[in-house]
VODOTI-300510 format. One line per field, with one value per residue: residue number from 1; residue in three letters; y, x, z of N, C-alpha, C, O in turn. Coordinates in pm, whole numbers, always signed. Atoms other than C-alpha are relative to their C-alpha. Layout:
// residues N
k (NUM,...)
r (ALA,...)
n_v (Y,...)
n_u (X,...)
n_w (Z,...)
ca_v (Y,...)
ca_u (X,...)
ca_w (Z,...)
c_v (Y,...)
c_u (X,...)
c_w (Z,...)
o_v (Y,...)
o_u (X,...)
o_w (Z,...)
***
This chain:
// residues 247
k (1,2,3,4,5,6,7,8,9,10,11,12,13,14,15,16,17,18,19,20,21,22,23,24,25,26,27,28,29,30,31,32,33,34,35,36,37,38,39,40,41,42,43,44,45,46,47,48,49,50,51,52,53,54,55,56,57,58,59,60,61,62,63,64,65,66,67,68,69,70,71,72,73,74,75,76,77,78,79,80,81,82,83,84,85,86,87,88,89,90,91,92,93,94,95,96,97,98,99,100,101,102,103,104,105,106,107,108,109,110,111,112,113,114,115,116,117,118,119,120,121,122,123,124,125,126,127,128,129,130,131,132,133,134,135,136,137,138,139,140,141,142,143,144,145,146,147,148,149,150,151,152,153,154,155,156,157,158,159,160,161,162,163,164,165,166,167,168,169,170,171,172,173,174,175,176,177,178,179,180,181,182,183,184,185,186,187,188,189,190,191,192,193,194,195,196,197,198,199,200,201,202,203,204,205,206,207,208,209,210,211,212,213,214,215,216,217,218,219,220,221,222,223,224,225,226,227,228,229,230,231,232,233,234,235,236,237,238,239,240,241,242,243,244,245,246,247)
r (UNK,UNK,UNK,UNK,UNK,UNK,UNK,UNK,UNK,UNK,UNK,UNK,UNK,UNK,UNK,UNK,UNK,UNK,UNK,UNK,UNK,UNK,UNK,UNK,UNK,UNK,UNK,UNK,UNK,UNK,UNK,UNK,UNK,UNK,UNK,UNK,UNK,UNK,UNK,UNK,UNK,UNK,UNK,UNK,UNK,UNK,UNK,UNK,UNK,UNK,UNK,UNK,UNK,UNK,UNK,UNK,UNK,UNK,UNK,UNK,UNK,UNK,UNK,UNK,UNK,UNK,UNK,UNK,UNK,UNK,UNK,UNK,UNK,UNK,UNK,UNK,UNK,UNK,UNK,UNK,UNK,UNK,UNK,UNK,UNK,UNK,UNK,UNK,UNK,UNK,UNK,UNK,UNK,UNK,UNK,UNK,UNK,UNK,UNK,UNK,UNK,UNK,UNK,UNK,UNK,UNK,UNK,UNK,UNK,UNK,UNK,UNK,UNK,UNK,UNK,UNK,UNK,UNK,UNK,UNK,UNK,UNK,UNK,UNK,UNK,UNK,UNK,UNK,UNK,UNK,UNK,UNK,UNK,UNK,UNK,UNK,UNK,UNK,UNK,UNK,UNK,UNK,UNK,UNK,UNK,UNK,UNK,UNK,UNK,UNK,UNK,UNK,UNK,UNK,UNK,UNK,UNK,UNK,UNK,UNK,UNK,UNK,UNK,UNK,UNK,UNK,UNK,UNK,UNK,UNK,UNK,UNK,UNK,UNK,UNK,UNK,UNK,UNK,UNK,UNK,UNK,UNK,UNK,UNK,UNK,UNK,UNK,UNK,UNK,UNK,UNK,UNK,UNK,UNK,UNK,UNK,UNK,UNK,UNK,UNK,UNK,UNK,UNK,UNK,UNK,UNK,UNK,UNK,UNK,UNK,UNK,UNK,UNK,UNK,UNK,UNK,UNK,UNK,UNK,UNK,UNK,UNK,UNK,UNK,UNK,UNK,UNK,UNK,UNK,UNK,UNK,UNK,UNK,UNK,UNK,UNK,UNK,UNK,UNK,UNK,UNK,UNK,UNK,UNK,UNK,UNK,UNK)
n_v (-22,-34,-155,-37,+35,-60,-114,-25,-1,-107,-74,+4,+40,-137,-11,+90,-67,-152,-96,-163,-54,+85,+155,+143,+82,+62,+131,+86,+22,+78,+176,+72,+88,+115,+143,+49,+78,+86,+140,+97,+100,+121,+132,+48,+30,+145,+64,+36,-3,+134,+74,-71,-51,-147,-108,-18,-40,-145,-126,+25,-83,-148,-16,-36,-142,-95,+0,-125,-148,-92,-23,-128,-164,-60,-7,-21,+74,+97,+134,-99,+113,+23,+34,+106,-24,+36,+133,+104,+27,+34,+117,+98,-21,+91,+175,+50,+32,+176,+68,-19,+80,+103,+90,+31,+83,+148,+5,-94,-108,+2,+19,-68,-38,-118,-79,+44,-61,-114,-71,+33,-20,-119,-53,+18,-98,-118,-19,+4,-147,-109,+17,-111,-155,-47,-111,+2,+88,+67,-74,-9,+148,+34,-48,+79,+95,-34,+4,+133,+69,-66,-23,+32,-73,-138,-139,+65,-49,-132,-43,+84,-142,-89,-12,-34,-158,-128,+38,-14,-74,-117,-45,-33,+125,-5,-40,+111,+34,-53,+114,+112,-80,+123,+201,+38,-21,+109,+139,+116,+49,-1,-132,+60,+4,-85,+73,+0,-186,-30,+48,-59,-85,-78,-40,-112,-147,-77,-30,-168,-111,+40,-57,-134,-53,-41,-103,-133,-44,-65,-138,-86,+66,-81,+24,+173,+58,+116,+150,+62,-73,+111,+126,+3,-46,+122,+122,-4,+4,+117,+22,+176,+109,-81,-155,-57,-40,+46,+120)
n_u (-137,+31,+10,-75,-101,+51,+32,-113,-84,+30,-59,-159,+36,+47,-147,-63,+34,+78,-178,+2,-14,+46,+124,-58,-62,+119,+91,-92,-36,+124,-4,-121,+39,+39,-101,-19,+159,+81,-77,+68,+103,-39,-61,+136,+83,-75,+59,+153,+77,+40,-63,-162,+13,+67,-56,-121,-44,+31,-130,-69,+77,-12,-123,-19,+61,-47,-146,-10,+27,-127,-125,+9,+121,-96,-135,-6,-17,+51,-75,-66,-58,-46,+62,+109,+124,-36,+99,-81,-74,+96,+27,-124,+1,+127,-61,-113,+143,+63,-102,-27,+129,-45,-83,+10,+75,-45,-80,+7,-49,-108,-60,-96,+50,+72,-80,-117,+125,+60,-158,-8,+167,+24,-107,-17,+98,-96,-63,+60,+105,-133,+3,+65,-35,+175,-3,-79,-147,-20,+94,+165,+28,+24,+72,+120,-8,-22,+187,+15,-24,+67,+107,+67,-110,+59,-157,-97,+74,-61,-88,+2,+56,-56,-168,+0,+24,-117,-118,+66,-29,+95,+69,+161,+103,+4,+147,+78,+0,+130,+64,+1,+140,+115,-36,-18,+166,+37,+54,+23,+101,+17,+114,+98,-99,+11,+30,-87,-40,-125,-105,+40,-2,-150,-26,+68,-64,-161,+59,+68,-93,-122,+103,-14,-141,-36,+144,-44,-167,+42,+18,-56,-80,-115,+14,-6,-71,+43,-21,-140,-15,+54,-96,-130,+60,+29,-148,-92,+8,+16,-94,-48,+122,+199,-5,+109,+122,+103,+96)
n_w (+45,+115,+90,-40,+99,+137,+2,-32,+115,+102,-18,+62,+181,+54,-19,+68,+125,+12,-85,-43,-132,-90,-24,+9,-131,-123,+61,-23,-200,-39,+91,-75,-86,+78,+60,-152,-54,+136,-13,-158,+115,+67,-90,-91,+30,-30,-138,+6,+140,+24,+65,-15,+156,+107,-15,+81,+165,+37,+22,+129,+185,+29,-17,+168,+43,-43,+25,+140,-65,-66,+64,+84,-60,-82,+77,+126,+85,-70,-81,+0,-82,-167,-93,-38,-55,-159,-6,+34,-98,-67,+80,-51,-169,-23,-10,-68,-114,+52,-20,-186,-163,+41,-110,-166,-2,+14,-81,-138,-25,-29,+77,+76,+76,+36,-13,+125,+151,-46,+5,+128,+123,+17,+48,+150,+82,+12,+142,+90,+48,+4,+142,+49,-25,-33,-83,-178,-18,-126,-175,+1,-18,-140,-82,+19,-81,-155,-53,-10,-133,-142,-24,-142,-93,+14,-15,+113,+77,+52,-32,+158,+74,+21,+85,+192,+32,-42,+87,+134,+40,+2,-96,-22,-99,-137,-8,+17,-155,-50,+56,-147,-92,+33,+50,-143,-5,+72,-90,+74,+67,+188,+37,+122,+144,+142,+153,+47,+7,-68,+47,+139,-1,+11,+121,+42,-64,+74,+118,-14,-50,+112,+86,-14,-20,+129,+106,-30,+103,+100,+0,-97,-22,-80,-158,-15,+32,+140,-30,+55,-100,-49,+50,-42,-154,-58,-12,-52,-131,-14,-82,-11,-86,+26,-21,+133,-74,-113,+45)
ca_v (+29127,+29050,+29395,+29546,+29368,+29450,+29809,+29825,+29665,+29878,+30173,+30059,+29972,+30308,+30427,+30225,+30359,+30726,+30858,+31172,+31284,+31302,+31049,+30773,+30762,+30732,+30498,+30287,+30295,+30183,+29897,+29739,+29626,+29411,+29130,+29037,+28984,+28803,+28526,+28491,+28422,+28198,+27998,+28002,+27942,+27635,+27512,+27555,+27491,+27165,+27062,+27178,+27075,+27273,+27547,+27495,+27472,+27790,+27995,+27787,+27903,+28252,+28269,+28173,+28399,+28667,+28644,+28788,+29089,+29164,+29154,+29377,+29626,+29649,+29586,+29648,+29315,+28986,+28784,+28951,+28689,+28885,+28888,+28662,+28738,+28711,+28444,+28239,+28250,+28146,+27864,+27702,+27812,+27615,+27264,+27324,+27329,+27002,+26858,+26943,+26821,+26518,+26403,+26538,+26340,+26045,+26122,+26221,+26586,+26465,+26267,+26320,+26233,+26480,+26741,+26632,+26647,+26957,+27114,+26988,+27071,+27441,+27473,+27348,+27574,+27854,+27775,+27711,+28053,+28252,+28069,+28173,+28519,+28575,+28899,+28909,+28616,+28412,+28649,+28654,+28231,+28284,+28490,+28222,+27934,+28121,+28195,+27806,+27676,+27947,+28003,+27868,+28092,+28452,+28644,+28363,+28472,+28825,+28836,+28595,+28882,+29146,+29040,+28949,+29286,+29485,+29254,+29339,+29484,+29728,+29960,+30075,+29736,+29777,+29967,+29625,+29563,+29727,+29415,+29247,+29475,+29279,+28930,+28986,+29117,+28828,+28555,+28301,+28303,+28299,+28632,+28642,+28502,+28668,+28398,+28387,+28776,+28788,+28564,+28760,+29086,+29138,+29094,+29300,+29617,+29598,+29585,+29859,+30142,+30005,+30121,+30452,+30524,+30487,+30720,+30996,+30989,+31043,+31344,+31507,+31355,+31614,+31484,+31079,+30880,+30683,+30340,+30300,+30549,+30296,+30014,+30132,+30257,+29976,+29700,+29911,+29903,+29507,+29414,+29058,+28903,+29120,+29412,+29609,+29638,+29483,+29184)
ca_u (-6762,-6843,-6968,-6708,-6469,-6670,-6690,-6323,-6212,-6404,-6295,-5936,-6024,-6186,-5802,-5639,-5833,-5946,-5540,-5657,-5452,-5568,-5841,-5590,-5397,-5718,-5902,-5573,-5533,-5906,-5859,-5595,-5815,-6017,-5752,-5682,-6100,-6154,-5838,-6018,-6342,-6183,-6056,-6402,-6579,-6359,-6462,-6832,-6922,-7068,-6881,-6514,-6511,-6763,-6621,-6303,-6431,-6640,-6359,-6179,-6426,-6398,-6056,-6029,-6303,-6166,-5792,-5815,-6013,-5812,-5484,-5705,-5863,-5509,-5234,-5368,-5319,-5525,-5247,-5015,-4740,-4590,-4857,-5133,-5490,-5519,-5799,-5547,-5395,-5695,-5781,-5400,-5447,-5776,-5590,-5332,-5625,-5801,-5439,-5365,-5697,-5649,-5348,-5440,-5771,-5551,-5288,-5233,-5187,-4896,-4782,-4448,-4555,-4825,-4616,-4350,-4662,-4821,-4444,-4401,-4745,-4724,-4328,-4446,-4720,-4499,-4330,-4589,-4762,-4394,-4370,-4707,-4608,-4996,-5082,-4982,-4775,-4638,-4750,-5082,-5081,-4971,-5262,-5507,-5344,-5292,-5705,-5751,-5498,-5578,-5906,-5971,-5661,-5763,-5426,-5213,-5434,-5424,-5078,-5014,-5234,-5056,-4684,-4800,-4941,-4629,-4406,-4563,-4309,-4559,-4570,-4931,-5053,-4969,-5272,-5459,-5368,-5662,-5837,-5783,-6099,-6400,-6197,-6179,-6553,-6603,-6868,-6881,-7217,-7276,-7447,-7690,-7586,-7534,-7568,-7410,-7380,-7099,-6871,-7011,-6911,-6562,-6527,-6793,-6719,-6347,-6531,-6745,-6456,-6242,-6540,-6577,-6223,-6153,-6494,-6370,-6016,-6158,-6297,-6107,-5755,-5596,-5783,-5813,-5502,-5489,-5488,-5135,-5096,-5287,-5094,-4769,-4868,-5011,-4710,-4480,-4662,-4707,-4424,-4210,-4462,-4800,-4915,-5092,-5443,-5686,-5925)
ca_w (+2986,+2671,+2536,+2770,+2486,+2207,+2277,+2343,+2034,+1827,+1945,+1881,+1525,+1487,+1650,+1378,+1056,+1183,+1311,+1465,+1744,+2006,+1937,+1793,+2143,+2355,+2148,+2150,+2541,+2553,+2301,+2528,+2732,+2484,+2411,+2781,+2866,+2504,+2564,+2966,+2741,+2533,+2835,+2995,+2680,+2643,+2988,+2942,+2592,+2516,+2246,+2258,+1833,+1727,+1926,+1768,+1434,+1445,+1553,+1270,+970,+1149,+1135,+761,+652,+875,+745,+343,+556,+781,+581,+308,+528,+760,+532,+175,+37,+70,+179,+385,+540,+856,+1068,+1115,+1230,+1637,+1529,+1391,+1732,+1940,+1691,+1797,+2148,+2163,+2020,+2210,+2505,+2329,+2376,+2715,+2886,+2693,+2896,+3207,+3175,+3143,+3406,+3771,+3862,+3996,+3741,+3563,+3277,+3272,+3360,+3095,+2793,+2944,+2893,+2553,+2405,+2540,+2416,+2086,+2013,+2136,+1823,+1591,+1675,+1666,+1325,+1220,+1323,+1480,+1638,+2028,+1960,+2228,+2547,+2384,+2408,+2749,+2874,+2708,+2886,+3222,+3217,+3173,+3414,+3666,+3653,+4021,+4142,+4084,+4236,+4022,+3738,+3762,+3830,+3506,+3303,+3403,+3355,+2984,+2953,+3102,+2902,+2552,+2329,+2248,+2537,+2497,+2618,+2913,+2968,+2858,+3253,+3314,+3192,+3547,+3679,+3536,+3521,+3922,+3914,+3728,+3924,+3673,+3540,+3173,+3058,+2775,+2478,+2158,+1903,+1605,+1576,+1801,+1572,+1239,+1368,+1385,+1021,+931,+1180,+1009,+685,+760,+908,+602,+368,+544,+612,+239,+114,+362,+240,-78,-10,+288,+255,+499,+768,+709,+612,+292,+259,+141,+455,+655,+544,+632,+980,+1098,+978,+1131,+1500,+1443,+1672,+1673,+1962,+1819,+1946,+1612,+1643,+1898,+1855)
c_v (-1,+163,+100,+2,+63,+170,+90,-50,+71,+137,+3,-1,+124,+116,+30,+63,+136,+14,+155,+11,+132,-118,-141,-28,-42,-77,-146,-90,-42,-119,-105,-107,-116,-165,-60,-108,-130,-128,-19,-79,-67,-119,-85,-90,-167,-99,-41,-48,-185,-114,+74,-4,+70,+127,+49,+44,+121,+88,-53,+57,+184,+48,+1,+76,+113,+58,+94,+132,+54,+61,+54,+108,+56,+4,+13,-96,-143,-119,+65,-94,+33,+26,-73,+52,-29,-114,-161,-46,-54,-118,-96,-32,-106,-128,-31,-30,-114,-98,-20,-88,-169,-100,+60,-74,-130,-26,+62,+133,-9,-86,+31,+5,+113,+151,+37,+37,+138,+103,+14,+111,+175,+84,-4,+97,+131,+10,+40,+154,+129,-36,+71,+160,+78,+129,-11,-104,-86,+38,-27,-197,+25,+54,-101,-114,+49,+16,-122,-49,+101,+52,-11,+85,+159,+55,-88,+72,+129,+21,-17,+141,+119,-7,-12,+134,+126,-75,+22,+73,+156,+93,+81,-114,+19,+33,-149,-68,+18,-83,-87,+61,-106,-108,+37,-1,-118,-120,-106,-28,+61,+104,-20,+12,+49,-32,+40,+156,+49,-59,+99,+102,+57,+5,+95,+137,+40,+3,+137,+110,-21,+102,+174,+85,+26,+113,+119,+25,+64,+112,+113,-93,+61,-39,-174,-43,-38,-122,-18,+84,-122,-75,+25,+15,-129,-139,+80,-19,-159,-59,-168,-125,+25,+51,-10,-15,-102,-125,+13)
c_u (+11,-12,+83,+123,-32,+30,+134,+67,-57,+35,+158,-15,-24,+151,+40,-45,-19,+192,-19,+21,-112,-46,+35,+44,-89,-76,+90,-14,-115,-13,+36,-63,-95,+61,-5,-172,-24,+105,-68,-123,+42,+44,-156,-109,+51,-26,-163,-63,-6,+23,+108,+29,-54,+44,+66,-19,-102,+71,+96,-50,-66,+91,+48,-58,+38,+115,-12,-28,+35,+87,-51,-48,+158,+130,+4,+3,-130,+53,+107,+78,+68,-55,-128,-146,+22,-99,+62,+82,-100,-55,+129,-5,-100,+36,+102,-33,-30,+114,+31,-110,+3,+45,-60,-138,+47,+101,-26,+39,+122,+108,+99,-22,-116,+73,+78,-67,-26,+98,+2,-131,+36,+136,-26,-66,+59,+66,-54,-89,+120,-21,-88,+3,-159,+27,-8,+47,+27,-54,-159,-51,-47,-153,-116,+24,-8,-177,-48,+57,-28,-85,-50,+112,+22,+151,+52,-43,+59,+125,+83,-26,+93,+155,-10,-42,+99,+139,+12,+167,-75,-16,-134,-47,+40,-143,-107,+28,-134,-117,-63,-129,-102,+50,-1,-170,-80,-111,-13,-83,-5,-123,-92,+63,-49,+20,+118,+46,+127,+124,+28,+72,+112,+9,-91,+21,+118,-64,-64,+76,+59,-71,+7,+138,+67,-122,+53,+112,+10,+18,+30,+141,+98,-41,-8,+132,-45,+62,+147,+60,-3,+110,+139,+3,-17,+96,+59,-57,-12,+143,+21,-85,-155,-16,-95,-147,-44,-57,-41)
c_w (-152,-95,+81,-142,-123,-10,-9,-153,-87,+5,-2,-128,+17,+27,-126,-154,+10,+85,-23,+137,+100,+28,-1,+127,+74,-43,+12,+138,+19,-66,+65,+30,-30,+13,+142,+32,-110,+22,+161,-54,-68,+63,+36,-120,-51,+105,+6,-153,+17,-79,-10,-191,-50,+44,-82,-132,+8,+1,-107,-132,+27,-37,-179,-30,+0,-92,-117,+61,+70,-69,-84,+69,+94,-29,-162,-83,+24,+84,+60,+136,+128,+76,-66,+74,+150,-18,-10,+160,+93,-53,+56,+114,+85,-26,+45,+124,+7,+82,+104,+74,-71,+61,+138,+25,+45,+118,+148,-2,+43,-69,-134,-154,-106,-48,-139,-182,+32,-43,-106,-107,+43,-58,-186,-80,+40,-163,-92,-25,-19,-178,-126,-7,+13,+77,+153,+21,+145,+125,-15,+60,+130,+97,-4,+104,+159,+31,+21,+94,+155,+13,+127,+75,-81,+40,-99,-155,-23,-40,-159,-68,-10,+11,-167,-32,-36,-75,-158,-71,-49,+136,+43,+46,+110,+91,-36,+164,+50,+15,+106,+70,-16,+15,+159,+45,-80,+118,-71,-38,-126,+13,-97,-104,-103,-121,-69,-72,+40,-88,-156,+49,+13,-132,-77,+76,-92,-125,-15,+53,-134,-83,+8,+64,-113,-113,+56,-48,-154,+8,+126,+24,+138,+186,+48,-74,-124,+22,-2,+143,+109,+50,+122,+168,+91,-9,+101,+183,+44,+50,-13,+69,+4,+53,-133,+98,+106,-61,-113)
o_v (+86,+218,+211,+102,+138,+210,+209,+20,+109,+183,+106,+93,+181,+200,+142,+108,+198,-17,+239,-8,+215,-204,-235,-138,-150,-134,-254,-208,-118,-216,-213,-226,-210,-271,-141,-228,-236,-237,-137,-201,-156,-231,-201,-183,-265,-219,-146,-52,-266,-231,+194,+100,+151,+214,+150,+126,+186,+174,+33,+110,+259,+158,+89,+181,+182,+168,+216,+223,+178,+183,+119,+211,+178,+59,+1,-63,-130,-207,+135,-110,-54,+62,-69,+107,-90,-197,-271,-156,-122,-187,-207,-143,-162,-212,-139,-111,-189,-175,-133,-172,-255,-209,-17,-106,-208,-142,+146,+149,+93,-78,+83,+108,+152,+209,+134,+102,+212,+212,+128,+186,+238,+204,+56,+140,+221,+104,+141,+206,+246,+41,+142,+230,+168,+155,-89,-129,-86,-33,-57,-226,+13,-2,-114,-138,-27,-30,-127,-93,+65,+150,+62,+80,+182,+97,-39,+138,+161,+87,+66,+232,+161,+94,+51,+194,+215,-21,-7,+134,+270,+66,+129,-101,-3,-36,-142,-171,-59,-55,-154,+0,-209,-197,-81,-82,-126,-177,-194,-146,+175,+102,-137,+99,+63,+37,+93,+186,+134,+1,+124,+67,+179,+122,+167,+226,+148,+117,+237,+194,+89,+216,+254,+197,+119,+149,+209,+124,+148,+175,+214,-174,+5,-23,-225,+33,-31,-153,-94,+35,-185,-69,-27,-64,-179,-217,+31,-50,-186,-97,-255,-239,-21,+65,-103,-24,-178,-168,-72)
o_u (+68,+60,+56,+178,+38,+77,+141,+148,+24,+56,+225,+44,+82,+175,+35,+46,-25,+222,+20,-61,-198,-21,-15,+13,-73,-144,+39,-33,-107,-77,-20,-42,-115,+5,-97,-196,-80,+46,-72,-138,-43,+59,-197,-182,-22,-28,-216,-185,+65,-14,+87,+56,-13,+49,+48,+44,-66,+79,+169,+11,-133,+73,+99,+5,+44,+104,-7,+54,+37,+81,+42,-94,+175,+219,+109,-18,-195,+6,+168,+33,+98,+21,-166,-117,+124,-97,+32,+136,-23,-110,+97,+20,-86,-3,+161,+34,+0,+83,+43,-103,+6,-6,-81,-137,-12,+112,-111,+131,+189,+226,+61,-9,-122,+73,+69,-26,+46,+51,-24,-146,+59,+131,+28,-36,+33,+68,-15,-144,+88,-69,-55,-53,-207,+134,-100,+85,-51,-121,-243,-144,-158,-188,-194,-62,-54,-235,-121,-14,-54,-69,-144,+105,+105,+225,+37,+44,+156,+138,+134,+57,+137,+223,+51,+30,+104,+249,+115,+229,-29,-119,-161,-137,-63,-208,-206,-34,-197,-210,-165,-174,-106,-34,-9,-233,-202,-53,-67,-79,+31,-229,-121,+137,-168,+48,+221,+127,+194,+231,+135,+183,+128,+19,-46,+57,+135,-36,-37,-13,+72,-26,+44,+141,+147,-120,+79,+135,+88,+120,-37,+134,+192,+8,+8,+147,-161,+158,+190,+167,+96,+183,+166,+63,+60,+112,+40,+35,-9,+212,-66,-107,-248,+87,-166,-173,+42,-16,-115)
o_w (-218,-178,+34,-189,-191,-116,-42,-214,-172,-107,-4,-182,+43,-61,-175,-223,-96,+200,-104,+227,+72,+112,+60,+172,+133,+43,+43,+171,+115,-26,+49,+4,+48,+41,+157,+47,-82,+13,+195,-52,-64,+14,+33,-85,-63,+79,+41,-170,+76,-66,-32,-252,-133,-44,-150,-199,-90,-87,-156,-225,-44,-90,-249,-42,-102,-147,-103,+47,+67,-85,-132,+20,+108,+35,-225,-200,+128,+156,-22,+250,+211,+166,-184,+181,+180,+73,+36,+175,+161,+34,+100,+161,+194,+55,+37,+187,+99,+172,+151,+164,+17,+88,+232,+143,+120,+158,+177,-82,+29,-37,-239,-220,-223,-156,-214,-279,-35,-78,-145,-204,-60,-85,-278,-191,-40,-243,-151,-123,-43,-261,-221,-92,-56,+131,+177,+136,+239,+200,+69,+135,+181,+200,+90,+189,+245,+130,+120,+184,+270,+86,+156,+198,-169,-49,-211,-211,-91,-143,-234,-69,-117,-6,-254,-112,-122,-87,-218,+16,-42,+197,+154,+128,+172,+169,+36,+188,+123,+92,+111,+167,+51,+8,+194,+113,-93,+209,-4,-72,-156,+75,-122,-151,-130,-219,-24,-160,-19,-74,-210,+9,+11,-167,-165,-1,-147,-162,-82,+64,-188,-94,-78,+114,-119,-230,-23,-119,-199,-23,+143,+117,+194,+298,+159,-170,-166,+92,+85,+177,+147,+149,+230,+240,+174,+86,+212,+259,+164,-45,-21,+29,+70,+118,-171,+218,+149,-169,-161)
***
């Protein structure tokens, strides 16, 4: 599932900097389906990883790194305050995870108190990631937490998945429904891992399209956008609950 994701968000990215109809809508509609598999991996890799901190903090010192490059390669600036990296949202999503198993460690499944925290902690970080103004925003939370608490309940699951999908302000995610295929084909064994390559490589891919999205513009402007083109393009599809590009 992994390079399912990979293969999918790069081809949105390539979307996102190359806007050549046809190619931008169908690279789009194949991106979709990225975000959906990569927050089920983020549940799972939460579940199996061996240390839940170091998790955290690797996707924490990707997430900073990431951020200036994003916001220069997709909005022109290095700091660019109304949206937020989707890393930044998976970094919250993950201590809002930490937090959660926490108490239910400590409490009954059927305890009100649990319940009562469990409530709290996922209303709060609703906030905190609206506040941040991260890319897929609140729905996006939900799909991370719904892979975690329903991981052992597959229709609940899907079903979860695909109302955040079809609720997107964005109506091209929807198509990220599609997502539910492999997560059902899913058996739960850990594929081969891909080191620390896999964390390196989102910021370098957007580095590298950025590079050659601004050399061709150069010299064929009638057929590549320009950055300041770019720019504008891409804020305006970044929607109130995220949406914009892909992973």
């Amino acid at each position: 599932m992994k390079l399912i994701a990979i293969i999918a968000m790069t081809l949105d990215h390539i979307g996102v900097f190359f806007v050549v109809p046809p190619v931008y809508f169908l690279f789009r509609v194949i991106g979709r389906v990225a975000f959906p598999i990569i927050c089920f991996l983020i549940a799972e890799g939460f579940v199996r990883t061996k240390s839940v901190r170091k998790y955290i903090l690797r996707l924490s010192v990707l997430a900073v790194v990431s951020e200036p490059i994003v916001d220069k390669c997709f909005y022109g600036t290095f700091f660019y305050s109304q949206s937020q990296s989707v890393l930044i949202l998976f970094v919250i999503a993950l201590f809002a995870l930490y937090i959660s198993k926490k108490v239910d460690d400590k409490y009954d499944e059927s305890n009100f108190v649990r319940i009562l925290l469990r409530t709290l902690i996922i209303l709060l970080t609703s906030v905190i990631i609206y506040v941040c103004k991260t890319e897929y925003g609140i729905l996006g939370f939900f799909m991370i937490i719904s892979s975690y608490y329903f991981r052992k309940k597959l229709p609940v699951l899907i079903a979860a998945l695909l109302a955040c999908n079809f609720f997107f302000l964005d109506p091209i995610q929807a198509f990220g429904g599609v997502a539910v295929i492999p997560i059902i084909l899913y058996k739960g064994k850990q594929g081969r891992k891909m080191g620390l390559w896999m964390y390196f490589y989102y910021p370098i891919h957007i580095i590298a399209l950025y590079i050659v999205m601004v050399s061709i513009s150069t010299m064929n402007s009638s057929y590549i956008i320009s950055e300041k083109q770019m720019t504008d393009i891409t804020a305006e599809s970044t929607e109130k609950w995220g949406g914009g590009h892909s992973v």
